[in-house]
Backbone as CSV, one residue per row, in Angstrom:
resi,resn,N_x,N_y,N_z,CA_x,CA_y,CA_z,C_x,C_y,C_z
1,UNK,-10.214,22.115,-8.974,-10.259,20.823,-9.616,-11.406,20.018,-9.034
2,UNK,-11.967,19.168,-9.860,-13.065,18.410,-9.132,-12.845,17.178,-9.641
3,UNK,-13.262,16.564,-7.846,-12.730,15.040,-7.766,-14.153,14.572,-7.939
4,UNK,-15.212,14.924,-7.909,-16.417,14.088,-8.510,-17.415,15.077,-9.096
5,UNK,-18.004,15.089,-10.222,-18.588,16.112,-10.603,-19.483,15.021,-11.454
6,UNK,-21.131,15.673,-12.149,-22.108,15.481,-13.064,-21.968,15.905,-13.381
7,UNK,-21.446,15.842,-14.943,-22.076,16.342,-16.171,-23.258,16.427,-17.018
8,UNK,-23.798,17.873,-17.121,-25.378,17.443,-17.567,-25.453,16.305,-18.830
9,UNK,-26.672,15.917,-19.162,-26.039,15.196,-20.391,-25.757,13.817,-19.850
10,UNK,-25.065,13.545,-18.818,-24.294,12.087,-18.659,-24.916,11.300,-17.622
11,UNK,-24.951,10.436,-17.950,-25.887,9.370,-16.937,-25.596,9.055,-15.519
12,UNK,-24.183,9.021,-15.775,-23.060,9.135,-14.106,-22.441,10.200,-13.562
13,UNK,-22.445,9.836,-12.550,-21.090,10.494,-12.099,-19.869,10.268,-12.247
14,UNK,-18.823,11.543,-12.728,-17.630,11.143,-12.885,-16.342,11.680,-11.934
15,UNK,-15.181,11.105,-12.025,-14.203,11.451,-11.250,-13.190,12.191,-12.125
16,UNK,-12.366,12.997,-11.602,-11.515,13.696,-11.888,-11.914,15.068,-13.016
17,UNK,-11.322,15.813,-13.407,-11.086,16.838,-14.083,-11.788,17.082,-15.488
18,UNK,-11.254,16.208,-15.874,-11.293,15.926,-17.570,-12.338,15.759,-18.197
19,UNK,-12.716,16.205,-19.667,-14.254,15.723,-20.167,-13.618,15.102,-21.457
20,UNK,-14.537,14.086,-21.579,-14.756,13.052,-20.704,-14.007,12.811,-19.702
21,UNK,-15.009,12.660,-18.192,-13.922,12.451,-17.002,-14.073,10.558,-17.118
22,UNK,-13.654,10.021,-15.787,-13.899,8.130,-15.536,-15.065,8.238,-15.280
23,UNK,-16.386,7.786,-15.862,-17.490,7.135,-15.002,-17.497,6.512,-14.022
24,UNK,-18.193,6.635,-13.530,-18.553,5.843,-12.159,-19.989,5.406,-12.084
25,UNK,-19.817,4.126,-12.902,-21.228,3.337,-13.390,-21.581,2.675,-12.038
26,UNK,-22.526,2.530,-11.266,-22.876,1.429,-10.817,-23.619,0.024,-11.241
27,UNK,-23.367,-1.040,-10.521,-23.959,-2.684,-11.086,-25.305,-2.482,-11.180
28,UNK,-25.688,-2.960,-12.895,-27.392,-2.708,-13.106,-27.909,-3.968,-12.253
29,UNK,-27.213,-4.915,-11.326,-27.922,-5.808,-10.646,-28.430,-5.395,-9.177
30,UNK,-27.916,-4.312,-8.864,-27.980,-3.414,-7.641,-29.083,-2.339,-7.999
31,UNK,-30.796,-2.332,-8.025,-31.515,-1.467,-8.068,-31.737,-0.410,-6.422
32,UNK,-30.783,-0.338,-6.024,-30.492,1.068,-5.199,-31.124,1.832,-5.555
33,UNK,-32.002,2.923,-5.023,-32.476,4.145,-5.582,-31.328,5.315,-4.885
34,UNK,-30.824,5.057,-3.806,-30.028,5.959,-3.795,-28.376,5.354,-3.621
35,UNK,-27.198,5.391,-4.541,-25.463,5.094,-4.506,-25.114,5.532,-3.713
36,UNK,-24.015,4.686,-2.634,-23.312,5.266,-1.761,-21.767,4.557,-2.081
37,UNK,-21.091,5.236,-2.791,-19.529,5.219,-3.333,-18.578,5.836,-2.120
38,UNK,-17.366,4.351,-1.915,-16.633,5.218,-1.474,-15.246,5.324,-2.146
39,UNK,-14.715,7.238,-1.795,-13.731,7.420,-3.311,-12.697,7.334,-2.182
40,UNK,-11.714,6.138,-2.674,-10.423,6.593,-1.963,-9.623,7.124,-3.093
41,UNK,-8.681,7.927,-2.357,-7.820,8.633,-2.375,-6.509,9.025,-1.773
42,UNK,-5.225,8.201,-2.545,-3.995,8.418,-2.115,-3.425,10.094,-3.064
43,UNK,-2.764,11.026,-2.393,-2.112,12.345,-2.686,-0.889,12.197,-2.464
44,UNK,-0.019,11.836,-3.054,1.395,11.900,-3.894,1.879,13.536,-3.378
45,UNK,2.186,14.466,-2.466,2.953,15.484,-1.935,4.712,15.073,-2.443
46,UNK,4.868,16.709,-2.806,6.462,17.131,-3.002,6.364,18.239,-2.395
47,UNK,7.672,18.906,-2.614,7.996,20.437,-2.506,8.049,20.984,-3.798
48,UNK,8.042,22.522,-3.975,8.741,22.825,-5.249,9.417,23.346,-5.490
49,UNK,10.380,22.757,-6.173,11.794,22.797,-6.701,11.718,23.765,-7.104
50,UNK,13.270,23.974,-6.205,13.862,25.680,-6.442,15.060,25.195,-7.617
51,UNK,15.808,26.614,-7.991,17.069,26.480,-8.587,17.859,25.316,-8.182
52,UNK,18.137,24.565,-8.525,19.606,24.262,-9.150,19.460,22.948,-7.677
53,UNK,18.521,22.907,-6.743,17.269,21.735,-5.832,16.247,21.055,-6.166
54,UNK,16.457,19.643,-5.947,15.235,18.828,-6.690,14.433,19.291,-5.471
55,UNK,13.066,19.202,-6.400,11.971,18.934,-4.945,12.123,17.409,-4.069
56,UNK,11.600,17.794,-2.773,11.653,16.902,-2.035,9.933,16.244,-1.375
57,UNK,9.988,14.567,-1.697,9.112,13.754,-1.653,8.540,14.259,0.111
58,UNK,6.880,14.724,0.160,6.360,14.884,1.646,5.781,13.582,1.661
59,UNK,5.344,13.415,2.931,4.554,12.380,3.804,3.040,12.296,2.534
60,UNK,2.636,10.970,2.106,1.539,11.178,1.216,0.339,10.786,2.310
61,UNK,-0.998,11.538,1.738,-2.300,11.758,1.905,-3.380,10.654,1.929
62,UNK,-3.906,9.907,2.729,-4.759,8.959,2.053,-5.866,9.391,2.273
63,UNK,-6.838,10.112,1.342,-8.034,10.294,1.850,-9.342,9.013,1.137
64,UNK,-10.623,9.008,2.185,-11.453,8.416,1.933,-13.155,9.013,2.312
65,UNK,-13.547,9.293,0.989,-14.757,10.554,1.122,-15.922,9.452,0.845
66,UNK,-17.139,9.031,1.642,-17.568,8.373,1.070,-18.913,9.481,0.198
67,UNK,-19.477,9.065,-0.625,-20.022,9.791,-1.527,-21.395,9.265,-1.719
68,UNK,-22.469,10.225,-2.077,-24.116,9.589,-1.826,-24.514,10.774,-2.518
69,UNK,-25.282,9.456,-3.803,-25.803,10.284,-4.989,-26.976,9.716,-4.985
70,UNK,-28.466,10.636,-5.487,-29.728,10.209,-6.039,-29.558,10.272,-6.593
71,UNK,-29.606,9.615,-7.898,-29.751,10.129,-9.548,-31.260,10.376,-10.054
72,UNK,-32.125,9.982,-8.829,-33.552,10.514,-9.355,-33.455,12.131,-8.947
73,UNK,-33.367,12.480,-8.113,-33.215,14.387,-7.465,-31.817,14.298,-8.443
74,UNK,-30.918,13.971,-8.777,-29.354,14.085,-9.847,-29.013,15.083,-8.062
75,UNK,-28.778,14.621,-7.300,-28.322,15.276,-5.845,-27.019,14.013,-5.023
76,UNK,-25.709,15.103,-5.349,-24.631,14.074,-4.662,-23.756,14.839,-3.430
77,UNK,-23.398,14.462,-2.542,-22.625,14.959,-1.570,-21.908,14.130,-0.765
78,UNK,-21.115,14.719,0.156,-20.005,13.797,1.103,-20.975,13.579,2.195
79,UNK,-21.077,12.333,2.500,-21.711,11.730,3.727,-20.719,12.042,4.849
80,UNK,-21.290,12.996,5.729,-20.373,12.962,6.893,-21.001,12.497,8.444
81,UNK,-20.566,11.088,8.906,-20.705,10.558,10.531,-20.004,11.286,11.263
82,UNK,-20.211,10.514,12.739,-19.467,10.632,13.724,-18.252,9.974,13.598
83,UNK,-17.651,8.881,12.607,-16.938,8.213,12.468,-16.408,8.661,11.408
84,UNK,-16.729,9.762,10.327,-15.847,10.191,9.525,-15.412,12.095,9.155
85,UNK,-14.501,11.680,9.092,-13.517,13.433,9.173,-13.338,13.651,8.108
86,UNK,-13.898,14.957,7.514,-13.715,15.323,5.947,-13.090,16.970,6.370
């Protein structure tokens, strides 16, 4: 599954799965040459339900990837510091 992907063709980058996925326009008042997005991300965990047992709710996920796209090179990846764990 992909949580941020370009589609050729499309001016942005988008999030999630789907085509059309969500854009992720940035402000035309912000002439940035290079976006630095950050995607949070809460993950909703269960178990899976056996016979005749509901699944049971796990501890949820918060992740936060920050993200850095050129759209002149069309080149995006996870920025990783000393201060962040991917």
């Amino acid at each position: 599954m992909w949580l941020i992907r370009k589609p050729p063709g499309s001016a942005h980058l988008e999030g999630g799965n789907q085509s059309p996925g969500h854009e992720l326009v940035w402000p035309n008042a912000d002439p940035s040459s290079v976006q630095r997005w950050l995607l949070k991300i809460d993950v909703l965990t269960k178990t899976i339900a056996k016979p005749g047992e509901p699944a049971v709710p796990l501890k949820s996920i918060e992740l936060e990837l920050p993200i850095v796209w050129n759209p002149q090179n069309n080149e995006f990846f996870i920025e990783v510091d000393s201060e962040t764990s991917v």
